[in-house]
Structures are given as C-alpha cells and as structure tokens.
N, C-alpha and C positions, 0 to 999 in steps of 0.2 A: 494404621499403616501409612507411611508418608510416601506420596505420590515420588518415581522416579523423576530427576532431572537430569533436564537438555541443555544445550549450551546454545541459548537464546538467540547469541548473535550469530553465530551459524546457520540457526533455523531461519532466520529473518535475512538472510543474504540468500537464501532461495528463491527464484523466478517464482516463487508463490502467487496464489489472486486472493486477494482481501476482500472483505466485507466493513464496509461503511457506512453505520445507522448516524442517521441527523433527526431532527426534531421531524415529530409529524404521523408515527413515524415514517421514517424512509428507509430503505437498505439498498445498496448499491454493488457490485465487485467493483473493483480497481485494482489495476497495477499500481505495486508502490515502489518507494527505494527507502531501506533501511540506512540510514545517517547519522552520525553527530547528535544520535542518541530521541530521532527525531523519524516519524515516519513523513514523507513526501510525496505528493499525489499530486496530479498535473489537472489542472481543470481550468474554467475559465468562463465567460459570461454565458456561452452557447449551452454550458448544463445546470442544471439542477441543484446539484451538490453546491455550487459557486452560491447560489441566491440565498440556500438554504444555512450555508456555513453564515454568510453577512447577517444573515436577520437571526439567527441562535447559532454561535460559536460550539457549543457542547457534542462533540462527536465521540462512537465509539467504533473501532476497528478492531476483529478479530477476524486471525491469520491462522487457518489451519492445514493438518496433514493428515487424511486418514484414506490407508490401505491395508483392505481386508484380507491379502494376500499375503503381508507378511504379520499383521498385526499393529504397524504402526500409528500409532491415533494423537498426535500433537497440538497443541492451541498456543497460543497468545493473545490475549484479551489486552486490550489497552483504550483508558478514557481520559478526553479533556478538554479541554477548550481548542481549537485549531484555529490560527490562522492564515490567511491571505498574503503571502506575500511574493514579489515579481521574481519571475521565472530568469532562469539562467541556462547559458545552453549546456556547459560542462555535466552539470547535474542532470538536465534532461538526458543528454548521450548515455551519462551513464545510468539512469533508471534503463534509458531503450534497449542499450547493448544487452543488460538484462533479459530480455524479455525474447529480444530480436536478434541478438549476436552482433558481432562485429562490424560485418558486411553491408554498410547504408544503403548500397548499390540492391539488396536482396530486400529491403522495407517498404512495403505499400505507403503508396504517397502521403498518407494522412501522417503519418508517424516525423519522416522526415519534415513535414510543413510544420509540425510542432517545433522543431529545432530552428528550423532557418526565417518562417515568417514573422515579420513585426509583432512582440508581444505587442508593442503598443497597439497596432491597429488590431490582430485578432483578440485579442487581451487574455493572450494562455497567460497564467497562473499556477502558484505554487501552494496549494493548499499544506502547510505542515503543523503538526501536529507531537509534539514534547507532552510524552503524557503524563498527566496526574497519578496513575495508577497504570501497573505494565502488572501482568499477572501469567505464567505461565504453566502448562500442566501439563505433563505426558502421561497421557493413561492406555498407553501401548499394551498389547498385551499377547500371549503366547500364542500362536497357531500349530495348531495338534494333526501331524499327520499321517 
C-alpha cells in the first residue's frame, strides 16, 4: 500500500518545531523557516548547534505533526551537510513573524535583539541546510467514533 501524500511545501510553511540531530549525538528543537528550497535555523556562537555544525557539517532535521484527535500523523525527514552562513534581517523577520506574528511591539526582547543587534558583534548566524535527501510520509489515519 503506498503511503498517502501531502503537499510538502504547505506542511513546511507551518509554525512547526523541528528536531535537529548533529554528530555526537545531539538533538535539539528549533524554529525554522522553510525557503528556497532550504531550511533556515538562527543560531550563533552562544550555542551548541553553531560549534557542533563547524566541526561535523552532517545534520539531520525532522519536522513533524501528530494529533491523536483527528488522526493526523505527518513527517519530513531531511539530511545534509549545513552550512554557516551571515544572517540577514528580512529573513530573520520573516522566520519570527512566523512564529510570533506581526506585532514586534508583542516579542520578548530576545527575539527582537536577534533582528536589530550587530551580527557582527553577537555573531547570530544563519545555519542553512539544502538537503541531500527530503523524505516525506503521511501515515494519518482514521479516528472511529
């Protein structure tokens, strides 16, 4: 039986929270923003993920949906090498607005210092990641009531 299909990019334009294993291993959640065919994750020297991506490039992120209320059980699997590159604030607003809405005036201050402070000096970063392999499965299924 072949598993039903979703329409990827839909799924992945969802405020969803990811998971992101690096060598070691590691797993981490993250907000991401689905892009240009690219996922995007904000990090920077102050974490982990940052040290760990420089010294083994090789990440894997999977992005799922599961409610047992209606049945829906969705994934995205995706692996590859990520990397490092400088932050931009367009792209940051719109990963945030994601997550946080419109209203900057309504974001706890760490969010907005992500946008306006000096990458150079705090050294946020754009960990992005074009994957080698996107893999995705809907194994949804009926709820009998």
């Amino acid at each position: 039986m072949t598993p039903p299909v979703f329409d990827v990019e839909s799924f992945l334009s969802q405020p969803l929270t990811a998971r992101i294993a690096t060598h070691g291993p590691t797993v981490r959640p993250v907000w991401f923003l689905w892009e240009d065919g690219a996922f995007w994750v904000l990090t920077g020297p102050w974490a982990r993920l940052f040290d760990h991506v420089r010294s083994n490039p090789r990440v894997a992120i999977v992005v799922d949906a599961c409610d047992t209320a209606t049945g829906l059980v969705q994934q995205v699997i995706a692996r590859g090498d990520a990397e490092l590159v400088p932050f931009d604030v367009p792209r940051g607003r719109r990963k945030l607005i994601r997550y946080l809405g419109a209203d900057e005036s309504r974001w706890d201050a760490r969010f907005v210092h992500y946008l306006y402070d000096d990458p150079g000096e705090r050294g946020t970063t754009w960990l992005r990641l074009v994957p080698d392999s996107l893999s995705a499965q809907d194994l949804s299924y009926s709820v009998t009531k």
